[in-house]
C-alpha positions, 0 to 999 in steps of 0.5 A: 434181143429177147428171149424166144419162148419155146416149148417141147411135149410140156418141157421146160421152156429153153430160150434162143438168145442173141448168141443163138445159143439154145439150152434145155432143161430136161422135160418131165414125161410127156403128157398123153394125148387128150383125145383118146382120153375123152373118149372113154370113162375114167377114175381117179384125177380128171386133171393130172399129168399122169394117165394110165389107161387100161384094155379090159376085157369084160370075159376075162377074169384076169381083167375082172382081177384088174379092174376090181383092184384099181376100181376099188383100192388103186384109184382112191390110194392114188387120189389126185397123182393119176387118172385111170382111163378104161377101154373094153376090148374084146379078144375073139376066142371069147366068143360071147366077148364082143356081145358083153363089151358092147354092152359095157359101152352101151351101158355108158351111153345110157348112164355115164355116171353108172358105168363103172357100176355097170362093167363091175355087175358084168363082171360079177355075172361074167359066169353066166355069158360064158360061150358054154352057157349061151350054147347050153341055153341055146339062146339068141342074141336079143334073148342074151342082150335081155339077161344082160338087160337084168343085170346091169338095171340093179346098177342104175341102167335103164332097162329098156333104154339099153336093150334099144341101143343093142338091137342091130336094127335101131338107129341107136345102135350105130351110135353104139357102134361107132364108139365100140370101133373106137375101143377096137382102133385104139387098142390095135393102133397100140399094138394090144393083144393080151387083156389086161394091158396097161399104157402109162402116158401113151407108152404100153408098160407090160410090167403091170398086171393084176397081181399088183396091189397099191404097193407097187402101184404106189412106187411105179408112179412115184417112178413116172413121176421123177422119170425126166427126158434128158435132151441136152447137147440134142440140137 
């Protein structure tokens, strides 16, 4: 009879013939679930089968040295080879942590075109947020949330429309809300702990950090792309 078209996580197609014989050939990686991608802000290809997506957390300045090589050397070396997902994700003995990421998503919220600017304003000032700094000021949280206010207006946030959504009390804040869980769930279904931690097509690759430049980016992806999945003699 006919072939049967069969497929597996994006493999080359085997077939079942009328000797019920079936045969594979061995499946590049797997494409990572497109979802969670959505959900958040990228760089780089919007359509490639390679996705790296990176945990950041916006007081960390090992994250600040990530962030600030693939945003303005990886990505543009890579080009069309891969897409680069951003999520914030607050670790909790940064105390002013959870504030600053937070903000970073608001910032998307207001301007999705001036994220990225927004998270590299944050990081420039990551000084001035510092637990020590808002102690020493003795500042509330609204007092803080309109210095961040300043800061991100200069990469293109509407000022006001960004203090809205961060007062606990505007009905904006829970759309807020609901997209920073989402960072949060994510990366602790992950099992992300450190900052900044790294996950090449849905596998966490504890390898990268921020000390590697388009070199070694360069022969890591040239290594993901002629990973393949051998399945033969499986079924």
């Amino acid at each position: 009879g006919d072939d049967i078209p069969f497929s597996y996580l994006g493999a080359n197609k085997p077939t079942i013939t009328h000797t019920a014989c079936i045969s594979f050939h061995p499946p590049k990686m797997p494409n990572p679930c497109p979802r969670a991608c959505e959900f958040s802000y990228s760089m780089g290809s919007k359509e490639c089968p390679i996705v790296v997506e990176f945990f950041v957390d916006l007081m960390c300045p090992f994250s600040k040295k990530f962030f600030n090589a693939v945003h303005d050397e990886i990505a543009p070396a890579l080009g069309d080879k891969v897409k680069f997902v951003l999520y914030t994700y607050a670790q909790p003995w940064h105390t002013s942590s959870s504030l600053v990421n937070m903000a970073a998503v608001a910032a998307g919220q207001v301007n999705p075109s001036k994220f990225f600017a927004a998270v590299r304003a944050l990081y420039e000032h990551m000084d001035d947020f510092k637990d020590g700094k808002i102690v020493e000021q003795n500042k509330t949280w609204m007092q803080v949330v309109e210095d961040i206010a300043t800061v991100i207006s200069s990469a293109g946030i509407d000022r006001d429309e960004f203090i809205k959504r961060m007062h606990p009390n505007d009905a904006l804040h829970s759309e807020l809300s609901q997209e920073v869980k989402f960072h949060a769930k994510y990366g602790r279904q992950n099992g992300i702990h450190v900052t900044p931690c790294v996950m090449v097509n849905g596998l966490i690759e504890s390898s990268i950090d921020s000390s590697w430049g388009v070199k070694e980016w360069t022969e890591h992806i040239t290594f993901v792309q002629n990973q393949v999945i051998p399945l033969k003699n499986r079924l």
